[in-house]
C-alpha positions in Angstrom: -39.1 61.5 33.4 -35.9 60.5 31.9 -34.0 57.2 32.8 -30.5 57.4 33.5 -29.3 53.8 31.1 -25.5 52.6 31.0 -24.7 50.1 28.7 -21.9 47.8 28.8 -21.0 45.9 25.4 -21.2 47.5 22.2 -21.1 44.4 19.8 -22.9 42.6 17.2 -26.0 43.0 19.2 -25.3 45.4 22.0 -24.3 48.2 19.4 -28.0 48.3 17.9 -29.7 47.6 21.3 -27.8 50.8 23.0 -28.5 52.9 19.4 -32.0 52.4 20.4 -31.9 53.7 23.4 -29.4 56.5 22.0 -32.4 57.6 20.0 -35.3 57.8 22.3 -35.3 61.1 24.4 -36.9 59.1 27.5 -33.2 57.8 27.7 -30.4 59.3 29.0 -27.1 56.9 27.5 -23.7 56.2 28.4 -21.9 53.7 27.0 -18.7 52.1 27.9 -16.8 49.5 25.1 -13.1 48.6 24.8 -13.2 49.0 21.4 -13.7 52.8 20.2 -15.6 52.9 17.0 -19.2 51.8 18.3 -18.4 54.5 20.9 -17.8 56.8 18.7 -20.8 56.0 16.8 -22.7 55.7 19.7 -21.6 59.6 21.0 -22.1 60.9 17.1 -26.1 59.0 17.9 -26.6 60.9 21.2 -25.2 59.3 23.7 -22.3 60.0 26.4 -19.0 58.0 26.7 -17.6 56.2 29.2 -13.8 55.8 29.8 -14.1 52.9 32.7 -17.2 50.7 33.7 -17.5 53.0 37.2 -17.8 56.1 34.4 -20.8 54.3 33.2 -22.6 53.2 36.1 -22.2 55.8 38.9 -25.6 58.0 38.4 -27.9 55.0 36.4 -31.0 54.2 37.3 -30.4 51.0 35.1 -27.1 49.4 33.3 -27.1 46.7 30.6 -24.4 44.1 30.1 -24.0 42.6 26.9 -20.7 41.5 26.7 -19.1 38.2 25.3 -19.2 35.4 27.6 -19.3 34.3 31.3 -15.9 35.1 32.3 -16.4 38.9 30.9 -19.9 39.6 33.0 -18.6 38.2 35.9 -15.4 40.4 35.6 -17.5 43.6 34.5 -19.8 42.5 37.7 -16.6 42.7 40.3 -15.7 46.3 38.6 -19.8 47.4 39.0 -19.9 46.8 42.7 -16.2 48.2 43.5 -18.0 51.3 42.3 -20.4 51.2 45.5 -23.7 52.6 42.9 -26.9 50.4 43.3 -28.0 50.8 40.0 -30.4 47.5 38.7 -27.9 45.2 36.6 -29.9 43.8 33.7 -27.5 41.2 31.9 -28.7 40.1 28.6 -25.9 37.9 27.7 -26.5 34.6 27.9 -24.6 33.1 30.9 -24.8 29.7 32.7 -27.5 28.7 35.0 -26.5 29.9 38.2 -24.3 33.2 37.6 -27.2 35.5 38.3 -27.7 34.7 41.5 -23.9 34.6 42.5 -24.0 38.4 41.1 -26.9 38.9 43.5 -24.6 37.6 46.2 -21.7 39.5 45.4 -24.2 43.0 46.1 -26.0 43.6 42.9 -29.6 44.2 42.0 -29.5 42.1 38.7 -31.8 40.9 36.3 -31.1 37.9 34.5 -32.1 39.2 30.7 -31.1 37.5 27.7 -32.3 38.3 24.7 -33.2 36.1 21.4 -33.8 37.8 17.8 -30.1 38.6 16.8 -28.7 41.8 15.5 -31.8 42.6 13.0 -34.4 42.1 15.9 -32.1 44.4 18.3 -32.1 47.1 15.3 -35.9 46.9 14.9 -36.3 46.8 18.9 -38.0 43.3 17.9 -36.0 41.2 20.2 -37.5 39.0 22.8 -36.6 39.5 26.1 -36.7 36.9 28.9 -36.5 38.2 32.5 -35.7 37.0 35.8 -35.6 38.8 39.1 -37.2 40.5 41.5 -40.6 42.5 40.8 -39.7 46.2 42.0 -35.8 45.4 39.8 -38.1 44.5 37.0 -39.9 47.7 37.1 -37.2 49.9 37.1 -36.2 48.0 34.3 -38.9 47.4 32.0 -39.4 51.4 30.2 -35.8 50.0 29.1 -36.2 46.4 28.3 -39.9 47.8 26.1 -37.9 50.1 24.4 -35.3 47.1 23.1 -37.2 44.3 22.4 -41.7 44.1 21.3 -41.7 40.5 23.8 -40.3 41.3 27.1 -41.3 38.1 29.6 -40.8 38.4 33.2 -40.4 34.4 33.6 -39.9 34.3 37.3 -37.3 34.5 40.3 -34.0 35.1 39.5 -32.6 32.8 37.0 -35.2 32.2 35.1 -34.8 34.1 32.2 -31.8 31.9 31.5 -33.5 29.3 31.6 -36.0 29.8 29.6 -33.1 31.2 27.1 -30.9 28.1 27.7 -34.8 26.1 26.8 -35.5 28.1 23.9 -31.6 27.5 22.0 -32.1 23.8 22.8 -34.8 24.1 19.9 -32.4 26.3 18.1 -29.8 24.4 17.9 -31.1 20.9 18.1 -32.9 22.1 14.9 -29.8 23.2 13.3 -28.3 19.8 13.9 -31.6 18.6 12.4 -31.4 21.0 9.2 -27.7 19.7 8.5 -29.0 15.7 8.2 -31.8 16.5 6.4 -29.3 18.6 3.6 -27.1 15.7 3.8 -30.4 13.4 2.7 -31.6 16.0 0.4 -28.0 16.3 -1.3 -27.8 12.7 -1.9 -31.4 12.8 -3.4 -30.3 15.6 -5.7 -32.0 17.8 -4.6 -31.6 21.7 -4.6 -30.4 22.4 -1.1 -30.8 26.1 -1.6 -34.2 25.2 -2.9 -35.0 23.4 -0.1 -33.8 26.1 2.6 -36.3 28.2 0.7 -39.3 25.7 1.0 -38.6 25.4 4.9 -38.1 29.1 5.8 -41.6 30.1 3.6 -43.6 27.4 5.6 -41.9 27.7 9.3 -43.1 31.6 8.7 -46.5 30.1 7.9 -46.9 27.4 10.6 -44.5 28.8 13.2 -42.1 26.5 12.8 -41.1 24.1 15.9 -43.0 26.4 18.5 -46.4 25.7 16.4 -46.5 22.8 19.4 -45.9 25.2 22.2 -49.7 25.3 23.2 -49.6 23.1 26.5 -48.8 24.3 30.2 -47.6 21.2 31.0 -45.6 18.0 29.7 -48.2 15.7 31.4 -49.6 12.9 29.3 -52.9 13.7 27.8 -56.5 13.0 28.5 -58.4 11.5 25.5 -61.1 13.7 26.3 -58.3 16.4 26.3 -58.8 18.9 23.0 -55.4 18.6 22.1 -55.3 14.6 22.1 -57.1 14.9 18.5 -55.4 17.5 17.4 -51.6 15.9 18.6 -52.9 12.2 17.6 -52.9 13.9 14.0 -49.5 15.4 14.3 -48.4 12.4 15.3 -50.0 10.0 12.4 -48.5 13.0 9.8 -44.8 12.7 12.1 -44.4 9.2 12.5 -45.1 8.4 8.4 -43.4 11.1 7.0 -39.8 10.1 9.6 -40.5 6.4 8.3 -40.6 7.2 4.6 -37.5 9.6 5.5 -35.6 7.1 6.9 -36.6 4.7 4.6 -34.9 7.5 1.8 -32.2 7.7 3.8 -31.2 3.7 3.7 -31.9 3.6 0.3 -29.2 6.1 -0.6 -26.7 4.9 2.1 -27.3 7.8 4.3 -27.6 8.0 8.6 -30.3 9.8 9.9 -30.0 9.4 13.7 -32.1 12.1 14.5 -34.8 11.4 12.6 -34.8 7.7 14.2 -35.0 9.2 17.6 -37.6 11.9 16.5 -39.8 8.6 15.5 -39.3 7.2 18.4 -39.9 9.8 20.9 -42.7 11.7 19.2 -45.4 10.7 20.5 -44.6 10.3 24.2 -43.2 13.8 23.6 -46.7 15.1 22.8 -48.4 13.6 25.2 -50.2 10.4 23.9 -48.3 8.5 25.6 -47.5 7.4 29.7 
């Protein structure tokens, strides 16, 4: 049976995520942007245009939001349920906390739905896709949401697929702040930085990178008996020398490394070894 999809947002990301669904026969696509071009790519790809959000909604089973910011779901939201069709909202910009449920309040059936893999994972339909919301919402949804992404996690009651978006970019971008005092050391060692970029993207494909941690339901300290204890106490060992001999680098050659202090500091309590 074909799905009736609108899609709100034809940028960066939104443009590949809506020419997948432009491409699939299970679909049928309308699309509504301010800017023309990715419409007119989009209508040249299969898909029908909209000329206002109410043209794109009214008759959906399902409409995505990707648009830029806060401000621009909450205004697309007021013009979605002036149009009086209950179609289930799935937003997949990433928006604060608590918009979600004031959505709900104002009379949508919305998912919260952010996605994480940039434009090449919405291209490839690799992107993962955290949910929140209610069950039968997240049914309707989920043909959709399989089509544009190959990890699509219902995480909970409204809301939580913020969340666990808002969680995952704190490693994102705490790491990016990471990468740039590391380059700074690395540049006053004389080292190769591009060298160096190429060293930690080979061996964060080969470990997993930050996440290679993720393996624990819980924050809880450990049990000694616990199977990860070992496995963490090593980690640790491995952490806590390489940071001192790092930071020990970085005085050296006249260079702060805050983060890498605090990294020493917290690491193992952060694993779990600690009370």
């Amino acid at each position: 049976m074909t799905i009736n999809v609108g899609f709100i947002g034809l940028g960066a990301i939104g443009r590949p995520m809506a020419l997948r669904l432009a491409s699939d026969p299970a679909f049928d696509l309308v699309v509504y942007d301010v800017a023309p071009e990715p419409v007119a790519e989009l209508v040249a790809a299969g898909a029908r245009a909209a000329d206002t959000v109410a043209d794109c909604v009214v008759q959906t089973d399902v409409v995505c939001v990707m648009v830029r910011d806060d401000d621009q779901v909450r205004a697309i939201a007021a013009e979605i349920v002036a149009c009086r069709w209950m179609s289930v909202v799935v937003v997949h910009s990433t928006i604060a906390p608590w918009t979600a449920v004031d959505l709900e309040r104002m009379g949508l059936l919305v998912l919260d739905a952010p996605v994480s893999g940039g434009p090449m994972g919405a291209a490839n339909g690799s992107l993962a896709i955290m949910v929140g919301g209610d069950t039968v919402a997240y049914a309707t949804a989920e043909p959709v949401l399989e089509r544009l992404g190959s990890t699509v996690v219902h995480a909970g009651e409204l809301g939580a697929g913020t969340r666990m978006k808002l969680a995952r970019n704190l490693i994102h971008f705490v790491s990016f702040t990471a990468v740039t005092e590391a380059q700074r050391l690395a540049e006053a060692a004389d080292l190769d930085l591009l060298a160096l970029g190429r060293v930690v993207r080979h061996t964060d494909a080969v470990t997993g990178g930050p996440g290679a941690i993720m393996h624990r339901e819980t924050t809880a300290p450990l049990d000694e008996d616990d199977f990860w204890w070992a496995v963490f106490d090593h980690v640790r060992a491995l952490g806590e020398k390489d940071l001192t001999y790092a930071i020990e680098l970085a005085a050296a050659l006249g260079i702060e490394v805050p983060l890498a202090r605090l990294a020493r500091a917290n690491l193992a309590q952060g694993l779990g070894l600690q009370p």
